[in-house]
C-alpha positions in Angstrom: -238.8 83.3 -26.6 -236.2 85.8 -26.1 -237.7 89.2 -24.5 -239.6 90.2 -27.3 -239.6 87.4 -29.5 -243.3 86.6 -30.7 -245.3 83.8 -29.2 -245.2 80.7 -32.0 -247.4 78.1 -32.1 -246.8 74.9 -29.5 -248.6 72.2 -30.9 -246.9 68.8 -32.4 -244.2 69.1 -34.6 -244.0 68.4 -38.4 -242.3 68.7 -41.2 -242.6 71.5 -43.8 -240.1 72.4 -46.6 -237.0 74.6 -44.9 -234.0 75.6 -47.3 -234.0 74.3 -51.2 -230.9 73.5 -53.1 -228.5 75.2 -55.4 -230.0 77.7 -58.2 -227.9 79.2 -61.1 -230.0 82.6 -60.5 -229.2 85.2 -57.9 -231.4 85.7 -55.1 -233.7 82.3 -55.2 -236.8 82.3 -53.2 -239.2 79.6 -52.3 -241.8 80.4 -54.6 -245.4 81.0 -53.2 -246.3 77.3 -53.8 -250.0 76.7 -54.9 -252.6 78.8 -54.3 -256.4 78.7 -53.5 -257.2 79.1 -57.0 -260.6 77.9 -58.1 -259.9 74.1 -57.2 -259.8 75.1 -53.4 -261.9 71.8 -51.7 -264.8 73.5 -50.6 -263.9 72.3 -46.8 -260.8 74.8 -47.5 -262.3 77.9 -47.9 -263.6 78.9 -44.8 -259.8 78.7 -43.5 -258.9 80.9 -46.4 -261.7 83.3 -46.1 -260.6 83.6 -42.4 -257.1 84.8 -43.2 -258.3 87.1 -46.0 -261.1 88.5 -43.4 -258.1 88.9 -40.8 -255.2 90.1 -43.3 -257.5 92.9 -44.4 -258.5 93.9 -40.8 -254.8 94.2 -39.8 -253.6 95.7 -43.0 -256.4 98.4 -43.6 -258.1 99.3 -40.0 -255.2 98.7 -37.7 -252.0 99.2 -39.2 -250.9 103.2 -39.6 -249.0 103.8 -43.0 -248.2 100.3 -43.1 -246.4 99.8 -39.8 -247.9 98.3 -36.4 -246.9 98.5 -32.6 -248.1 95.3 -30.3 -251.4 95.6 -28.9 -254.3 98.2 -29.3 -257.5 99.0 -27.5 -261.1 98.1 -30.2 -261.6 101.4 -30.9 -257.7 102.3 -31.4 -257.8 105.4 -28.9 -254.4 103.6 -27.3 -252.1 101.8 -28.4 -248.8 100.4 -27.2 -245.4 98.4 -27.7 -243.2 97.9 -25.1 -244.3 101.2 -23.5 -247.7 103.1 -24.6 -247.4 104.6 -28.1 -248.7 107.3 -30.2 -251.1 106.3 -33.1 -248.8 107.5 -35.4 -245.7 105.3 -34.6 -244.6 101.7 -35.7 -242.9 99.3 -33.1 -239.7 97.3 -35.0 -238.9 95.0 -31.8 -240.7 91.9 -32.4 -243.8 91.4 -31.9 -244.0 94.1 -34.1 -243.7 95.6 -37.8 -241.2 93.2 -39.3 -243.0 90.3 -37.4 -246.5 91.2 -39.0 -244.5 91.2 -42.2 -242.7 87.7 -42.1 -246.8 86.4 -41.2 -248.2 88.0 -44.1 -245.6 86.6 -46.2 -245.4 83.3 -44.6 -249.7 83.5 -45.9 -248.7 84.5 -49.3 -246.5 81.3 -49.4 -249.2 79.1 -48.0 -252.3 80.5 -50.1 -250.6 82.1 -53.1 -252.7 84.6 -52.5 -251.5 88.5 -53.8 -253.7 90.4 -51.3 -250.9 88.4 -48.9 -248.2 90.0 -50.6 -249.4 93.5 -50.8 -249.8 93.6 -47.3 -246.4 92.4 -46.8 -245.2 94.6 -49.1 -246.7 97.6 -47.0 -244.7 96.8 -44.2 -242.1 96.3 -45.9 -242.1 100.2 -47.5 -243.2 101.2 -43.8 -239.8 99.8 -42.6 -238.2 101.4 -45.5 -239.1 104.8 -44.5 -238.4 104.1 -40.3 -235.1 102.8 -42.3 -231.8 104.8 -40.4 -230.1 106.4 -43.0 -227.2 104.6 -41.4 -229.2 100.8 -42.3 -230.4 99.8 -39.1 -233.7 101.2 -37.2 -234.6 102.1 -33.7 -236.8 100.6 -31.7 -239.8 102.9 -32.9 -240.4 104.9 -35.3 -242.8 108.2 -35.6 -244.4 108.7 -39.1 -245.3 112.7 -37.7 -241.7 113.2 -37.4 -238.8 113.5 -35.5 -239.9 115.8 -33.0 -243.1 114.3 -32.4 -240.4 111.2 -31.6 -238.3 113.3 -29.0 -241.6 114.6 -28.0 -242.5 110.7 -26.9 -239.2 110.5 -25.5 -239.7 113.4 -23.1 -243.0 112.1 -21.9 -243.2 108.4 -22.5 -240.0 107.3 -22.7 -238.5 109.3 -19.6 -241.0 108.4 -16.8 -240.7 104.5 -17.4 -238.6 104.1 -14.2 -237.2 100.3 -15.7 -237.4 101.1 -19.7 -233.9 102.7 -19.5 -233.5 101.7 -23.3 -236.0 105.0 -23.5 -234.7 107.2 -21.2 -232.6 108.6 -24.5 -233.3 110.1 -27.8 -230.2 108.9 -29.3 -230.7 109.1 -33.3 -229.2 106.2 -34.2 -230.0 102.5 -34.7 -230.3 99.5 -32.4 -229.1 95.8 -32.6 -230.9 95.1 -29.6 -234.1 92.6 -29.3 -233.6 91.4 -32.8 -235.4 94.6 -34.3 -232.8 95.4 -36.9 -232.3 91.8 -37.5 -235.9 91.0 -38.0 -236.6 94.0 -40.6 -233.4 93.4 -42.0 -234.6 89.9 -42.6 -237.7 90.5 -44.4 -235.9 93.0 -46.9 -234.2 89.5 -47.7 -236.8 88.1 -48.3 -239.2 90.6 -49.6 -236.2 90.8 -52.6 -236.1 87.3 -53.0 -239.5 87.4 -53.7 -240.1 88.8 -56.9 -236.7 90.6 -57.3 -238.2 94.3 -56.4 -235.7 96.3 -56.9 -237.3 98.9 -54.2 -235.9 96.4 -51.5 -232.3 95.7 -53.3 -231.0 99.1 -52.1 -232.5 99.3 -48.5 -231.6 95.3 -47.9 -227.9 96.5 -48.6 -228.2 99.2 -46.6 -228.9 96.8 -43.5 -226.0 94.7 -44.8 -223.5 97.5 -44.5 -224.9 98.9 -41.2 -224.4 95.2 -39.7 -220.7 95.1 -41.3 -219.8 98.3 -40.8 -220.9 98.4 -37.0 -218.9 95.8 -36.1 -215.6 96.0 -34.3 -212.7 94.7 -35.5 -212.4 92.4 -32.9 -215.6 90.7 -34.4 -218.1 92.0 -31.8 -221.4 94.6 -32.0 -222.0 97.4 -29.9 -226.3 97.7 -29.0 -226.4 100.9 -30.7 -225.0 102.4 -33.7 -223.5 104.6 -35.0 -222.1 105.5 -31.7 -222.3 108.5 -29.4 -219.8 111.2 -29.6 -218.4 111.3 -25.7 -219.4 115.4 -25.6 -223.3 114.7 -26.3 -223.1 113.7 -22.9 -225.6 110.6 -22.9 -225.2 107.3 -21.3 -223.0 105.3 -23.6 -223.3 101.9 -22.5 -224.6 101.3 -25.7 -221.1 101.1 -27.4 -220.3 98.4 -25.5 -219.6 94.8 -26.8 -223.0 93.3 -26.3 -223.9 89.8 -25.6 -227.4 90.5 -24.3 -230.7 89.5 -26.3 -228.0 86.9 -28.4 -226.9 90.5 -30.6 -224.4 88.7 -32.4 -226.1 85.3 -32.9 -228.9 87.2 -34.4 -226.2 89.8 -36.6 -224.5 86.0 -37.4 -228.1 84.5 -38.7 -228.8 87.7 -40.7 -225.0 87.5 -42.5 -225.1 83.9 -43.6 -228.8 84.6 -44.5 -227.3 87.1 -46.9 -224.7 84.6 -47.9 -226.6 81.9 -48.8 -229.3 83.6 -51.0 -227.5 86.6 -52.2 -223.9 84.8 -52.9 -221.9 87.2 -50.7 -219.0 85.2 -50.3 -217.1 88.4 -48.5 -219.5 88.0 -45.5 -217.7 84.7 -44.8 -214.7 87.3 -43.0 -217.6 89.4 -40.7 -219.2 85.6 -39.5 -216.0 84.4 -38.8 -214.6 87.2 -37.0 -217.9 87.3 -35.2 -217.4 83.6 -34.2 -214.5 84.2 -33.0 -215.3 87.0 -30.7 -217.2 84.4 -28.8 -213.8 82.5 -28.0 -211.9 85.4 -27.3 -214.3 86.8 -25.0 -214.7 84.0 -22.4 -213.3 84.5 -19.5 -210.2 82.8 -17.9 -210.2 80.0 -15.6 -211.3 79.5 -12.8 -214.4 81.8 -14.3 -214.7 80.9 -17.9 -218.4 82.5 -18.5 -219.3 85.6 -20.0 -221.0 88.7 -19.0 -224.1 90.4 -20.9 -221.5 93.2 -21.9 -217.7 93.7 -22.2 -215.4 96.9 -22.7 -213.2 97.1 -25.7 -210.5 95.6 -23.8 -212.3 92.2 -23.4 -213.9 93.1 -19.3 -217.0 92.3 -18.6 -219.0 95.7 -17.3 -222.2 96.4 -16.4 -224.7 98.6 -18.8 -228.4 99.2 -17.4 -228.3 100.3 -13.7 -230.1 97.4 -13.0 -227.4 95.4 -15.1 -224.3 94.9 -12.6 -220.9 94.1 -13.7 -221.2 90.7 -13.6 -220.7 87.4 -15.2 -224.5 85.8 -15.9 -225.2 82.2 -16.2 -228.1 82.5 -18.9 -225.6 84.5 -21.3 -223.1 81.9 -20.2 -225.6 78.9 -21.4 -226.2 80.6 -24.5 -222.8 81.3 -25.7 -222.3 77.8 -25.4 -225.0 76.7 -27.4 -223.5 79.0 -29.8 -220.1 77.8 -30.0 -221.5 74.3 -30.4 -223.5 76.1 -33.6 -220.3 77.3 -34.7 -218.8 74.1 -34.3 -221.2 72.1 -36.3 -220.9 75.2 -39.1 -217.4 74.9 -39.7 -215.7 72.1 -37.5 -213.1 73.8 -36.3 -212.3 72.1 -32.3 -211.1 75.9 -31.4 -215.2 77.0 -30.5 -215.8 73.8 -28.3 -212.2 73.5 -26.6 -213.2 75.6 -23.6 -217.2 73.9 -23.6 -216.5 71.6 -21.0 -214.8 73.9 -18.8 -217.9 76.7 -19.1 -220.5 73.9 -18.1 -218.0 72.7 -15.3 -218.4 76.3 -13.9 -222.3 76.2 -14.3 -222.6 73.4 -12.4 -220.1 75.0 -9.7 -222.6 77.9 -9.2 -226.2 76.3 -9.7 -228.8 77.3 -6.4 -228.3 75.2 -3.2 -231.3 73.7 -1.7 -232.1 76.5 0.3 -232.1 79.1 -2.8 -234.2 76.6 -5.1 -236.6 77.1 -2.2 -237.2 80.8 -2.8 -236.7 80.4 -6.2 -239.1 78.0 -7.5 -238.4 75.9 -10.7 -235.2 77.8 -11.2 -231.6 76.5 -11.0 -228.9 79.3 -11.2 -229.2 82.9 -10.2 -228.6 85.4 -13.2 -225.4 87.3 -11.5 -222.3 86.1 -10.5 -219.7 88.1 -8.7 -216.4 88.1 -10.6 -213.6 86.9 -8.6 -215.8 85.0 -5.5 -218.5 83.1 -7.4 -220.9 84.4 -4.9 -224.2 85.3 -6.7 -225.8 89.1 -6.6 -229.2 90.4 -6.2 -230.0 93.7 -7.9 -233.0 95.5 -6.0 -234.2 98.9 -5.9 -235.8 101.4 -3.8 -238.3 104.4 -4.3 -241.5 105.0 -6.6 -240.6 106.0 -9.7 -237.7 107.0 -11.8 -237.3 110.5 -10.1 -236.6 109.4 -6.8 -235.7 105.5 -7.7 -232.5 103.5 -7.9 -231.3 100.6 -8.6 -228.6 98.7 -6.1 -227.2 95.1 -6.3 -225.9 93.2 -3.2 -225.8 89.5 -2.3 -229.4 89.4 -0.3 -231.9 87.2 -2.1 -234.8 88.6 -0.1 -236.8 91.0 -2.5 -235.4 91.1 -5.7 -236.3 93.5 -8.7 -239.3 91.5 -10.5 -239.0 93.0 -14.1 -236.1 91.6 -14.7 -235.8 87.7 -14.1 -232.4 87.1 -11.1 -233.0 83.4 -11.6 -232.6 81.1 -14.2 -233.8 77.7 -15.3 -231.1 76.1 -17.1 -231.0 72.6 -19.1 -227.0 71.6 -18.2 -227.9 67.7 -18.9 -229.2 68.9 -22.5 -226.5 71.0 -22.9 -223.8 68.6 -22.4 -225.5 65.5 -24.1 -225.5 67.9 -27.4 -221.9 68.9 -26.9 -221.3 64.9 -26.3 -222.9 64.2 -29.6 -221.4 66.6 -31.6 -218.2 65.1 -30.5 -218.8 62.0 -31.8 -219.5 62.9 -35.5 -217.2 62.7 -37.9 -216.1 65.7 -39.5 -217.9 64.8 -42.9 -221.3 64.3 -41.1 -221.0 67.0 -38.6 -220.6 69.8 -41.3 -223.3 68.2 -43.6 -225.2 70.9 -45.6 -223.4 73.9 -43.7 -224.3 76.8 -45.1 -220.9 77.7 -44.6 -219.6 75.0 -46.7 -221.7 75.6 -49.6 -220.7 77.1 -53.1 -223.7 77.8 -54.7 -226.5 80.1 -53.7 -229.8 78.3 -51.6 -233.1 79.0 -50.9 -233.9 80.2 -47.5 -236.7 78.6 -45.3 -240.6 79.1 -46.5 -241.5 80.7 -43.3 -240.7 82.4 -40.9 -243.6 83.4 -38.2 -244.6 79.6 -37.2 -241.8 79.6 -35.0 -238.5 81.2 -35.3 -235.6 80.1 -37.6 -232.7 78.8 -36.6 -228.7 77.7 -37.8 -229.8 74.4 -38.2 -232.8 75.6 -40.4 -230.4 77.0 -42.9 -228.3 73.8 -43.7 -228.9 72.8 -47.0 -231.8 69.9 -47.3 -232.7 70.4 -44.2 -236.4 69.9 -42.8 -238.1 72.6 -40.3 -240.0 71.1 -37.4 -243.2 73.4 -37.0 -246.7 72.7 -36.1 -249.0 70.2 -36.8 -252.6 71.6 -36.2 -255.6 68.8 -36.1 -259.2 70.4 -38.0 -260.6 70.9 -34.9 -257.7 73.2 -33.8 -258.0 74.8 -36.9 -262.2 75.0 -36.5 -261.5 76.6 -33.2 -259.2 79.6 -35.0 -261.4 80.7 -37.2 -265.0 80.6 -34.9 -262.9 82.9 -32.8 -262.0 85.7 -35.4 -264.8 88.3 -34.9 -267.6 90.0 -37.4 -264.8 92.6 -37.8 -262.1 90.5 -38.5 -260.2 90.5 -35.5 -259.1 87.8 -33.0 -260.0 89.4 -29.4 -257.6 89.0 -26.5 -257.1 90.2 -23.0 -254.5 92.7 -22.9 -251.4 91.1 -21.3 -249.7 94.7 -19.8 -250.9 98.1 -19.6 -249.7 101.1 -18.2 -250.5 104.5 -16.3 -250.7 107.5 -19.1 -248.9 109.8 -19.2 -249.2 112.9 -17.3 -246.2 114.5 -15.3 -243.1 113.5 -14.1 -243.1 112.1 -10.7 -242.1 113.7 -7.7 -238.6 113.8 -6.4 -239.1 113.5 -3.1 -237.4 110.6 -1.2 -239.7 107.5 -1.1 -238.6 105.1 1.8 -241.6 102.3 2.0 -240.7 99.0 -0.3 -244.3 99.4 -1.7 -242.8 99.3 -5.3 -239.1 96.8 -5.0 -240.3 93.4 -6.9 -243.5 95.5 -8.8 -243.1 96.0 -12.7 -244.2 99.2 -12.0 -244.0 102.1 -9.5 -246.5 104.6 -8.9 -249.0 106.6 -10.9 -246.5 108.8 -12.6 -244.4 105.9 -13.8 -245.0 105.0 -17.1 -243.8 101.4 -17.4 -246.0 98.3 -18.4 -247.8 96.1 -15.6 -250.2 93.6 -15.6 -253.5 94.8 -14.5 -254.5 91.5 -11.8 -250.9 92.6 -10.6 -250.9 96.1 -9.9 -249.2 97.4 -6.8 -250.9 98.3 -3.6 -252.8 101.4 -3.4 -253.8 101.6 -6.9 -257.5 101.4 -7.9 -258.5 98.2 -9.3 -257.6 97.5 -13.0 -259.8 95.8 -15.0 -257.8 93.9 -18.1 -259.2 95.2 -21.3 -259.8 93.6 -24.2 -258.4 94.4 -27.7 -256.0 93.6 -30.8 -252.7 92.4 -30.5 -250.1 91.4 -33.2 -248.9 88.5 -31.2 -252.9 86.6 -31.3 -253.1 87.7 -35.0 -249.4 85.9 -35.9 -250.4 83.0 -34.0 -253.9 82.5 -35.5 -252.5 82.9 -38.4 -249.8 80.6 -38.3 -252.4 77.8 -37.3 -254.3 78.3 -40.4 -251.1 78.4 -42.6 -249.5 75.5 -40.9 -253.7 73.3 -41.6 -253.9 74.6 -45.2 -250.2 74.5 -45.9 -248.7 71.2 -48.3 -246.3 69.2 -46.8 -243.4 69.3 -48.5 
């Protein structure tokens, strides 16, 4: 998964129903498909009852106002997303609010079950109000208001010494880790549904903040609308982002919109976005890309920990990409410089001797421009008073929040850009939902794993998960008397309580830990918490993640075929 992508289900594949064909009325939707209704086999309901049992656990003792964060302590006296969060607020990056939505929705499909579709309807009007008036949303959102948000900010957000996304109250929305294209996403569908029009006017709202945010030149910036130059705040936000796939994910989210709305005048915005991709590799002998450029096409570094760079993962990515783009349209100009990107790949992979301190990785994640030569970013200090990031080309001690190596699939890469090749241009561009007229239904879920281009083409099939009885058995004796699945708590963090000193730390104690020391309020694992800090136990409690993947077990066992 991508950073915060939510953890699907790994079990065998199978088929279930993906995108439908044409329909004469605006806005189709894949219909709930049968319900439990009173002919449920009796061997059925206790799979049913489960997801009821959990839904309304979720819905009515954990969720506040309809939104969620990620993971929560039993008794819900903390909570937290990416960093610790008030009880009040709602976490958009996935695993979060939209992601519980697309799972209850997904179980309204399976079951035809309304209690299903009220709770995803409460999301849904939770992510209405966390809504930018601009269309997009921020990472979080505070139901007390906006200055118990800058209130978090000031605390919270300031003292996580690698969070640097939070080291801002900006006011404006975010592109980054899929948050605005995940909610934006389930107003699509949550429209489709049943035609509400209390979702038409907020859906189109995220369809003009992802339109009108773009650049001319086809790419995103990570934040918009952007910072006036006076306010005085960081602005590599405005810059053309690459990182987290932002404009693969603004690109899914448009011809979403296409397919099942019918607007045709997206078709300009995906093609202009394709195009970016082309115009933004770099020249030979370095054709790659970095994770951000400048307006003038240069790639440029953004966090502190984020060097100007060209990265290999972003690189391998972008590729994959183009050859999307490729099969979507046909057009020879995405894959003409392919061959040349994977040459350069292949130039820079780990010798022997770096495999060896990298295990089970094959590139490093920053290359110098101009030499090839890769860089290390490291930093120095205890917390993000006295810290700093620096980059140099020693591969002794890197950061360890923030992977510097790469495992990357160049064989696969290649044989699919081989195979491509070698289709015609009929059978290549097969069911594109580029090439089609009339409007198409989109896939029937969306939280058994996560949707892709190839998902969208007309008559297509979407591999999910096959789940044997016993696998299913095993689900629901795990749910809990209160309705809950119970996990170990992945990450937790110091709380808040001051800011941490400034003066000058000069041991190493804290250079490859996630976090730094007690006043540093970052995430950690407890089993992995740096030297000289009492022991941490790892807690138990509720997380969205084991409740989305539970559930999509049970919907992919009770779920038709298709």
């Amino acid at each position: 998964m991508k950073r915060r992508t939510f953890t699907m289900s790994i079990l065998t594949p199978l088929l279930l129903a993906a995108c439908g064909g044409g329909d004469t009325e605006p806005g189709p939707g894949p219909g709930p498909g049968p319900g439990p209704g009173p002919d449920v086999p009796p061997e059925m309901v206790p799979y049913f009852d489960a997801m009821k049992r959990a839904a309304t656990f979720m819905s009515e003792k954990v969720a506040y106002k309809g939104g969620y964060v990620w993971s929560y302590l039993p008794d819900l006296s903390r909570s937290w997303g990416e960093m610790e969060a008030k009880r009040t607020m709602l976490w958009v990056q996935p695993p979060g609010t939209p992601s519980m939505g697309h799972a209850y929705l997904d179980a309204y499909h399976a079951t035809g079950d309304e209690l299903f579709y009220k709770a995803a309807e409460t999301v849904a009007l939770a992510l209405i109000e966390a809504q930018h008036e601009a269309g997009g949303w921020n990472y979080i959102y505070d139901f007390e208001g906006e200055e118990s948000l800058k209130d978090w900010y000031e605390t919270f957000g300031q003292n996580g010494w690698r969070l640097e996304e939070f080291h801002h109250y900006y006011g404006n929305a975010t592109f980054d880790d899929a948050g605005t294209a995940v909610a934006s996403q389930l107003l699509l569908r949550m429209y489709l549904e049943k035609k509400d029009d209390r979702f038409r006017e907020p859906l189109y709202k995220a369809i003009s903040f992802v339109t009108t945010a773009q650049y001319e030149g086809g790419g995103w910036p990570q934040r918009f609308p952007l910072m006036s130059k006076e306010e005085g705040v960081p602005d590599y936000t405005s810059l053309i982002t690459f990182n987290d796939d932002v404009a693969g994910e603004n690109i899914k989210f448009l011809i979403m919109c296409r397919m099942a709305l019918g607007e045709s005048q997206l078709l300009g915005n995906i093609t202009r976005a394709m195009d970016n991709f082309v115009a933004l590799q770099q020249p030979a002998p370095q054709p790659a890309w970095g994770l951000q450029f400048t307006p003038e096409g240069e790639p440029v570094g953004a966090r502190t920990y984020e060097p100007t760079a060209l990265t290999t993962h972003t690189t391998a990515n972008n590729i994959q990409q183009l050859l999307n783009f490729y099969k979507l349209t046909g057009d020879e100009r995405y894959i003409a410089r392919v061959p040349e990107a994977l040459d350069w790949l292949e130039k820079v992979k780990f010798t022997p001797e770096l495999i060896e301190l990298f295990p089970d990785r094959t590139h490093p994640t920053y290359i110098e421009i101009g030499t090839d030569i890769p860089l290390y970013v490291h930093r120095r200090g205890s917390n993000v008073v006295n810290g700093e990031y620096y980059f140099d080309k020693n591969p002794e001690k890197p950061i360890g929040h923030y992977g510097q190596a790469r495992k990357l699939d160049l064989e696969a890469i290649r044989k699919r850009y081989e195979d491509l090749k070698a289709k015609s241009p009929e059978e290549l561009t097969a069911g594109s939902p580029l090439q089609i007229t009339e409007l198409t239904a989109l896939p029937k879920y969306f939280s058994l794993r996560e949707v892709s281009l190839d998902d969208l083409y007309v008559g297509s099939t979407m591999a999910t998960t096959a789940v044997a009885e016993a696998d299913a058995q095993k689900v629901v004796s795990e749910l809990n008397e209160e309705g809950y699945w119970p996990v170990k708590l992945t990450y937790i963090t110091n709380p808040y309580t001051m800011p941490g000193t400034a003066e000058p730390y000069l041991e190493d104690t804290y250079a490859t830990t996630h976090v730094g020391d007690v006043n540093d309020t970052s995430p950690f694992e407890p089993s992995k918490a740096p030297e000289g800090y009492p022991p941490q136990e790892q807690p138990t409690g509720i997380t969205v993640e084991s409740f989305i993947k539970n559930m999509g077990v049970l919907i992919a066992y009770i779920a038709p075929v298709q």
